[in-house]
C-alpha positions as CSV (number, residue, x, y, z in Angstrom):
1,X,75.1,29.3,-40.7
2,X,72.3,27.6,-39.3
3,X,71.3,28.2,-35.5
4,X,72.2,25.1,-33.4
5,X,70.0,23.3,-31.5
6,X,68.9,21.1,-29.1
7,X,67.4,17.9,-29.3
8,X,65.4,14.8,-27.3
9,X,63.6,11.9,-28.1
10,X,59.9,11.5,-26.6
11,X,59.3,8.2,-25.5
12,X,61.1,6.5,-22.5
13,X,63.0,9.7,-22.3
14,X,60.5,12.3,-21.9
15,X,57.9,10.3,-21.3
16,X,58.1,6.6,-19.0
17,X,55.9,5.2,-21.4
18,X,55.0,4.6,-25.0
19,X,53.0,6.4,-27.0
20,X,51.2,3.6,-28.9
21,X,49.3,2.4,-25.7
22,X,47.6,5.8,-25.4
23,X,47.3,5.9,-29.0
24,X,45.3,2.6,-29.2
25,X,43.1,3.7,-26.0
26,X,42.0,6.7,-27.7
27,X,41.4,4.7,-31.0
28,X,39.4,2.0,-28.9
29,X,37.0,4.6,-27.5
30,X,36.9,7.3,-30.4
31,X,37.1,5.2,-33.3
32,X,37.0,1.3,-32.4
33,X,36.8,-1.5,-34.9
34,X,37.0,-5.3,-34.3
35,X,41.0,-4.7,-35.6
36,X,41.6,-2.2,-32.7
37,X,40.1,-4.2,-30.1
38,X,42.3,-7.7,-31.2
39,X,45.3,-4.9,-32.4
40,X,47.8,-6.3,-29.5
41,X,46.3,-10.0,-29.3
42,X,47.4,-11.0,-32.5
43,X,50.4,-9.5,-32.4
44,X,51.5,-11.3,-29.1
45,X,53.5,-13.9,-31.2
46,X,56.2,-11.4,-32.5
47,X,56.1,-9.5,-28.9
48,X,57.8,-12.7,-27.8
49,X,60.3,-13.0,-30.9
50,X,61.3,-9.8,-29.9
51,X,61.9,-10.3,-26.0
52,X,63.1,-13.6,-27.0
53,X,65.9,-11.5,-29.1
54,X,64.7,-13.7,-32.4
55,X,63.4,-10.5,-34.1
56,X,64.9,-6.6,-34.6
57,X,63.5,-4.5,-31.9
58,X,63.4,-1.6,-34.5
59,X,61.5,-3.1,-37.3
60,X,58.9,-4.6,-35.0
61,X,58.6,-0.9,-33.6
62,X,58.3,0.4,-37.0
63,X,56.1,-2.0,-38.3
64,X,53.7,-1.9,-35.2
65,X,53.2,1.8,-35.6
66,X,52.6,1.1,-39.6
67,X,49.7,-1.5,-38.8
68,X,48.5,1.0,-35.8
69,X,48.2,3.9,-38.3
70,X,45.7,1.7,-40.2
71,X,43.3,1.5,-37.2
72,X,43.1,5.0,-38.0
73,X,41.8,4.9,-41.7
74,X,38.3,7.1,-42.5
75,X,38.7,9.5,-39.2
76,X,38.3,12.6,-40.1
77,X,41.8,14.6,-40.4
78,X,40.2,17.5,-38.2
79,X,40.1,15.2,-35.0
80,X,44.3,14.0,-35.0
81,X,44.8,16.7,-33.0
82,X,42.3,16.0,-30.5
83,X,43.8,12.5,-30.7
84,X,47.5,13.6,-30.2
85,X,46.4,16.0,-27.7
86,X,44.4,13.5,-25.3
87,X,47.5,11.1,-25.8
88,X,49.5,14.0,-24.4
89,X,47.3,15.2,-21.7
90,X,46.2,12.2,-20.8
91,X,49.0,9.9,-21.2
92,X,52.2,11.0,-21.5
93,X,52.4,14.3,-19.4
94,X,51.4,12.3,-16.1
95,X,53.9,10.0,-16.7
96,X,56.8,12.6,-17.7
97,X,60.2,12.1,-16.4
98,X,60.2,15.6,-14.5
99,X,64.6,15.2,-14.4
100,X,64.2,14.6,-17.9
101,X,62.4,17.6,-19.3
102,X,63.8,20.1,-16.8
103,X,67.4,18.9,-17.6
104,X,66.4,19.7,-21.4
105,X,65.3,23.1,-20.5
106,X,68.2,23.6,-18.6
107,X,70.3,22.3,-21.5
108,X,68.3,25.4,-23.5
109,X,68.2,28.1,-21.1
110,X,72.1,27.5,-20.7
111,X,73.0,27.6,-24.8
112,X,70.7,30.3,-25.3
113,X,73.1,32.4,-23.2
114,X,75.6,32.3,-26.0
115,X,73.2,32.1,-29.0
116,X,69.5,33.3,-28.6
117,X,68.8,31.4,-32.0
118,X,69.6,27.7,-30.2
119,X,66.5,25.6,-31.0
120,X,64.7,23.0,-29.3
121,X,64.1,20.2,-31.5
122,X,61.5,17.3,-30.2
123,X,62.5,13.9,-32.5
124,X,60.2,11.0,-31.7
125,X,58.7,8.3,-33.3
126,X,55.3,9.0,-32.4
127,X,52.7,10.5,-34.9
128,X,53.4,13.8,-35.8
129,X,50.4,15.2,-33.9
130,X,51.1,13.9,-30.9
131,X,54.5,14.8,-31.5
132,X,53.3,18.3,-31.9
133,X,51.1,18.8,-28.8
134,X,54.2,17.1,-26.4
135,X,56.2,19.8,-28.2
136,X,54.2,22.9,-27.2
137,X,54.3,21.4,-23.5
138,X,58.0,21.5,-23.5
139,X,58.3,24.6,-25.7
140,X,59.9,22.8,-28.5
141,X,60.5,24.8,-31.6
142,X,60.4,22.0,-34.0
143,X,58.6,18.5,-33.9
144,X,60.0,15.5,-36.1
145,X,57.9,13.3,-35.8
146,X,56.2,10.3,-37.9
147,X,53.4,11.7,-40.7
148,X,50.1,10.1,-41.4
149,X,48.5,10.6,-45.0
150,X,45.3,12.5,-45.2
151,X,43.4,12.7,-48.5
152,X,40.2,14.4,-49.0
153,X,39.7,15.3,-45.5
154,X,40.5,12.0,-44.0
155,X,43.0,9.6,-42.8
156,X,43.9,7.0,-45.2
157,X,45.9,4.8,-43.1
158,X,49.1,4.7,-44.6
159,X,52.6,7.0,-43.1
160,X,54.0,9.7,-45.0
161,X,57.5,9.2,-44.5
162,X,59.4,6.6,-42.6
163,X,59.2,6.1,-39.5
164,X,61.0,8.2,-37.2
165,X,63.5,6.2,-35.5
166,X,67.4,5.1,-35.2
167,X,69.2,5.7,-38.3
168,X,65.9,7.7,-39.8
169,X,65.6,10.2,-37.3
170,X,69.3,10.8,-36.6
171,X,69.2,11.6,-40.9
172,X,66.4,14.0,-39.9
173,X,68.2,15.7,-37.0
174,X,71.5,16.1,-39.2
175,X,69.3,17.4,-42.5
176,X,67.0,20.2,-40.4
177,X,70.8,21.1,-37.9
178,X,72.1,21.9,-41.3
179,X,75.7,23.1,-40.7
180,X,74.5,24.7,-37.2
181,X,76.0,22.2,-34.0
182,X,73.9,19.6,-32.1
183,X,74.6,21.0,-28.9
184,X,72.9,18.4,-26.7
185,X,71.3,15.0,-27.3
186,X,68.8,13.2,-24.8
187,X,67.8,9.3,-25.3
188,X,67.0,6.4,-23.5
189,X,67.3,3.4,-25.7
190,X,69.7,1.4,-28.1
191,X,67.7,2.9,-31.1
192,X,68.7,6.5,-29.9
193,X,72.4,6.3,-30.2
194,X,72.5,7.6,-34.1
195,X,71.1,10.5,-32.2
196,X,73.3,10.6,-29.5
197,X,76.6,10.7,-31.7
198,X,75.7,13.8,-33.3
199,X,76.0,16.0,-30.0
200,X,78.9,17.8,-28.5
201,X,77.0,16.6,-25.3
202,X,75.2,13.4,-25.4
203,X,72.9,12.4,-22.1
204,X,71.5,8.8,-22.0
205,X,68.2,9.4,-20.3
206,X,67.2,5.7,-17.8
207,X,69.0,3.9,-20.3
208,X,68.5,0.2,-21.9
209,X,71.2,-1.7,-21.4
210,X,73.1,-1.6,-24.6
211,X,72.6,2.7,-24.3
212,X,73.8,2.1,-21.0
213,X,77.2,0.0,-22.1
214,X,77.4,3.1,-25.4
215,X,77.5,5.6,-22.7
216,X,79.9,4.5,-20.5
217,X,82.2,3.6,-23.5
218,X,81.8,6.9,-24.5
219,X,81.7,8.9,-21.1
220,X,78.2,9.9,-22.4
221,X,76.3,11.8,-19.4
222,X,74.0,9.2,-17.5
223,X,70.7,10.6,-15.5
224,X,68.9,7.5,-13.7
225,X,65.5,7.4,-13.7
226,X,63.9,10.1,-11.6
């Protein structure tokens, strides 16, 4: 029997903002390249297919983060960490959602009453090393997150897996859970309810507005932005 766990999402639930911005800022002053600098310029056409609801929020997400990993071709593999940790530091851990990530510790402290094995599971989108360094901050005992290739001591540009998100990371959160119970879920967007489903308790974290409709469907828990 597998120990059960806990899980959350990163961005827009942990965190009020996405990761890619402080991604691209560390890329524009530790590795820039005329690509990084016109990264979000040229892609301002399908910004507004998406917000115009002509294009599938996801796949844009996905694909963004696919062309962004390629800004990151040639850097030495030794320095992701210094990237995902300045990302985290930096970026993300100002803008935490304090509610957020003490309601997940709560969510722990409270389950580990019962079973001292109950892990906390971090599933995000985000590269795996920033994944990783927002983990230790929140004492997370796994981190799913999205993999870059390295070969002979570099980046290569290209992802690992796929990316981490919807369907995909719900698969991943089901696969590592094993036959051990999804205790609690936290998310904040439409792409998080795969996620969300697999929990005995499911908590929609300053939801979009189709999370928001899902959870009151559902009688999912709600907690407003804070």
């Amino acid at each position: 029997m597998n120990d059960p766990i806990v899980v959350s999402d990163m961005d827009g639930t942990l965190a009020a903002v996405e990761t890619w911005r402080g991604v691209l800022a560390w890329i524009r002053e530790n590795h820039p390249s005329p690509a990084a600098r016109r990264f979000v310029t040229v892609r301002l056409p399908r910004v507004a297919l998406v917000k115009a609801g002509l294009a599938d929020v996801e796949a844009f997400r996905a694909r963004w983060l696919v062309d962004q990993a390629r800004l990151l071709r040639d850097l030495p593999a030794a320095r992701l960490q210094d990237m995902g940790d300045w990302v985290t530091e930096s970026y993300l851990w100002p803008a935490r959602r304090q509610a957020a990530v003490d309601a997940v510790a709560a969510a722990v402290a409270a389950a580990r009453k019962a079973a001292p094995g109950v892990r906390l599971v971090l599933a995000t989108g985000a590269y795996q090393e920033v994944g990783d360094s927002f983990g230790r901050r929140i004492g997370a005992d796994v981190v799913l997150g999205t993999p870059l290739i390295v070969g002979d001591g570099r980046v290569t540009g290209a992802l690992g897996a796929e990316v981490q998100s919807g369907e995909a990371k719900a698969a991943a959160v089901r696969a590592l859970a094993g036959d051990g119970e999804v205790l609690a879920a936290f998310g904040d967007s439409v792409a998080d309810i795969p996620l969300l489903r697999l929990a005995t308790r499911s908590v929609a974290v300053a939801p979009d507005a189709a999370l928001r409709r899902e959870g009151v469907s559902r009688g999912w828990e709600i907690l407003e932005d804070a």
